[in-house]
MARPAZA-889339 format. One record per residue (C-alpha): z negated, y, x; residue in one letter. Coordinates in steps of 0.1 Angstrom, whole numbers, plus 5000, padded with zeros to 4 digits. Layout:
% MARPAZA-889339
ZYXA;...
***
This chain:
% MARPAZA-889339
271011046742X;272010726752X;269710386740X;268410316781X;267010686781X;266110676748X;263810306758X;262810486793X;261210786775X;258910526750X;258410306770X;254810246776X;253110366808X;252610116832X;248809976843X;249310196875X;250510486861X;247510516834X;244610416864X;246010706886X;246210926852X;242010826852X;241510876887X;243011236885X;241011336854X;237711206872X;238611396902X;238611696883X;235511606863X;233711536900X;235011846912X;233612056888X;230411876891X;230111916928X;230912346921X;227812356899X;225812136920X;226512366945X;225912666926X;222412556917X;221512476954X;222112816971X;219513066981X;220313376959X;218613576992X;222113487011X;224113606982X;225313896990X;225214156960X;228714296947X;227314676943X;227014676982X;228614986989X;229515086952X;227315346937X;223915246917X;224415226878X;223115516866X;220415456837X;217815696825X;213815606817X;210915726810X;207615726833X;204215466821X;201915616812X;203016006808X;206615946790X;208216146820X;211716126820X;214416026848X;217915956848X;219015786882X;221616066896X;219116336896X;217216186927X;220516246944X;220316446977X;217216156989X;217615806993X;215715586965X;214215266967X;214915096934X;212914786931X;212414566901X;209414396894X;207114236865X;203114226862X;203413796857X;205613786891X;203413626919X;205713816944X;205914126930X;201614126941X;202614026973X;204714366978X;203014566953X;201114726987X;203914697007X;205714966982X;202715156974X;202715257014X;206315357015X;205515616983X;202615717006X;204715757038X;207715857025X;207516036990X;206516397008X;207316337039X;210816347059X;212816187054X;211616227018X;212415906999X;212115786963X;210215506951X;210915386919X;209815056903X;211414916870X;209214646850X;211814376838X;210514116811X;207214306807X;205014476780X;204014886786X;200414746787X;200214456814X;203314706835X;200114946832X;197414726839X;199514586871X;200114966881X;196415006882X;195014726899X;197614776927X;197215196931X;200315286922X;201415626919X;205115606924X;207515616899X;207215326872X;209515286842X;210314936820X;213814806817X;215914896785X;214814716756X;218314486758X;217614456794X;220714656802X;219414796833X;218214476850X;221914296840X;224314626855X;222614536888X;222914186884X;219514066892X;218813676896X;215013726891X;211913966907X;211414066927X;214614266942X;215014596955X;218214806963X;218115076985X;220415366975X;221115606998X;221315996996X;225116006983X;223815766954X;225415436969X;223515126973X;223615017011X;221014697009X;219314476987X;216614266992X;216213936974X;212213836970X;209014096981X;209914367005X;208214357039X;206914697057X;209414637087X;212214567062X;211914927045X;211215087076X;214614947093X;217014997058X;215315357055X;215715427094X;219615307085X;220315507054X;218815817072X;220515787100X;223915767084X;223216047067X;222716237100X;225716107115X;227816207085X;226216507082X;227116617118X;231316547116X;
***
């Protein structure tokens, strides 16, 4: 190495050099800023859920109240409505009736449809205190101790529902409480698919 390379590899940077050296690392730094910024400013209800189209994590529970047990894949053959919910979620009151009436129109009747609620973040006692006040006779289970259930469908909060359709695939989620016209239309979908494939 000769003594002019050896001088140009030492030699201190100049001004220039180190304020675009700054410049770069605080465009990075701003950059990441701006992602998380982001992040924290969009609507979850536009994010649309990876398990669209993937079939439902299986999980089994066991019923409030009577100790019932389900696991997920035996309500195969009938589409389900999954919804997660909690008894301090102002929301979840706000659709409490809303699912209550699909049970009613839907749970015997055809198409015959499963309604099934999972309390998230909730005691057995104020799940079944919530149940009561509301009428509801569906299904009702709490999440896994460890919350398992809640985080293999990736929830952001409650209240959110998946519908599942008869082959055990989840075709729609809804972000916040469900509406009457909502159900009706996804339900109307699933069904209908159904029929179509049903008929090749």
């Amino acid at each position: 190495m000769t003594g002019e390379s050896l001088m140009a590899e030492t030699a201190p940077r100049s001004p220039l050099h180190r304020r675009w050296q700054l410049w770069a690392v605080l465009g990075g730094i701003g950059a990441l800023m701006g992602l998380l910024a982001y992040g924290l400013t969009v609507d979850p209800k536009l994010v649309k859920s990876p398990l669209i189209g993937r079939p439902a994590p299986d999980f089994q529970v066991t019923r409030l109240g009577s100790g019932e047990p389900l696991k997920l894949r035996d309500l195969r053959g009938a589409p389900v409505i999954l919804n997660f919910w909690a008894s301090w979620c102002v929301a979840c009151r706000e659709e409490a009736r809303v699912l209550q009436a699909a049970h009613e129109r839907y749970g015997q009747g055809e198409p015959l449809v499963h309604v099934v609620g999972i309390a998230v973040q909730d005691t057995e006692e104020d799940a079944r205190e919530f149940a009561r006040a509301f009428g509801k006779t569906y299904y009702l289970a709490l999440d896994a101790p460890d919350g398992t259930i809640a985080l293999n469908y990736g929830l952001y909060g409650v209240p959110e529902t998946f519908f599942i359709d008869a082959q055990g695939i989840i075709r729609f989620k809804t972000v916040g409480a469900v509406t009457p016209d909502g159900i009706t239309q996804k339900v109307a979908a699933m069904t209908a698919a159904a029929s179509t494939a049903g008929g090749q």
